[in-house]
C-alpha positions in Angstrom: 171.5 93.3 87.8 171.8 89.9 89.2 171.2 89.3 93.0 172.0 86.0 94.7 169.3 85.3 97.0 170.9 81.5 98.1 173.7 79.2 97.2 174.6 75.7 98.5 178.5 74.2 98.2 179.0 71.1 98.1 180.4 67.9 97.4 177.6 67.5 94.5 178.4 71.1 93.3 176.7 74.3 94.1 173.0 75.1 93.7 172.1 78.4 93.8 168.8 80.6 93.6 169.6 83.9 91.7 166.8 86.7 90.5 167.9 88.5 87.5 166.9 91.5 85.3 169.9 92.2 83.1 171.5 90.8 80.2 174.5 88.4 81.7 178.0 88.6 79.7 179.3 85.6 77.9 180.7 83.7 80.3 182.2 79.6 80.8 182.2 77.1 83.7 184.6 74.5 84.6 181.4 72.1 85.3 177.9 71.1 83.8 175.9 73.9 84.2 171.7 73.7 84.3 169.8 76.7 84.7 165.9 76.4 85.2 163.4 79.4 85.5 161.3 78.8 88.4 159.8 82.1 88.8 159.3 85.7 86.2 159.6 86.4 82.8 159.9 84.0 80.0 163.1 84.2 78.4 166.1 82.6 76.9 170.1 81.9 77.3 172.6 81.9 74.4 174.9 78.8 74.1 176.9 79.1 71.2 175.3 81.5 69.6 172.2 79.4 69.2 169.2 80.5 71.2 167.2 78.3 73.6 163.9 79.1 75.8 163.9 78.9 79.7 160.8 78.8 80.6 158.8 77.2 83.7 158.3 74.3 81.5 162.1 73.6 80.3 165.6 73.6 81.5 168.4 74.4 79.9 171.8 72.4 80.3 175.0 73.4 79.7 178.2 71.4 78.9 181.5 72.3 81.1 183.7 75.5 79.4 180.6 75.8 76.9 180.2 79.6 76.3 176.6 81.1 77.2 174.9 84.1 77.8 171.5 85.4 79.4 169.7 87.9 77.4 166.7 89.3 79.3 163.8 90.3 77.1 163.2 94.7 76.6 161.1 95.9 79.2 160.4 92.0 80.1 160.6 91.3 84.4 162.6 89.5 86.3 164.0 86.3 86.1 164.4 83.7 88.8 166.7 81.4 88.5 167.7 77.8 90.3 171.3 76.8 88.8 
């Protein structure tokens, strides 16, 4: 499950601060889209059906309408997430 713990609209976008534990559908945005683990388990999103690692050392970008998922790790923890 995926709970929101802050978000920020504005006219630069929205940044928002999410922990996550569960695997997150495949889904599309109408904008950019970077997602950066700051906190929890190692893991990786699906963009394309190509894997990528989001880790505390890397971010991952993703272009506008480009399909991705989040697929948490078995048994791994939580996930926290700045978008």
């Amino acid at each position: 499950m995926s709970r929101p713990l802050a978000f920020l609209h504005s006219d630069f976008g929205r940044l928002g601060l999410v922990d996550m534990d569960s695997d997150l559908a495949v889904h599309v945005h109408p904008h950019l889209h970077v997602s950066m683990n700051v906190g929890g388990a190692d893991t990786r999103f699906e963009v394309r059906g190509r894997s990528y690692p989001s880790t505390g050392d890397t971010a991952v970008l993703i272009n506008a309408w480009e399909p991705h998922a989040w697929r948490q790790a078995p048994g791994a923890a939580e996930t926290l997430f700045l978008t």
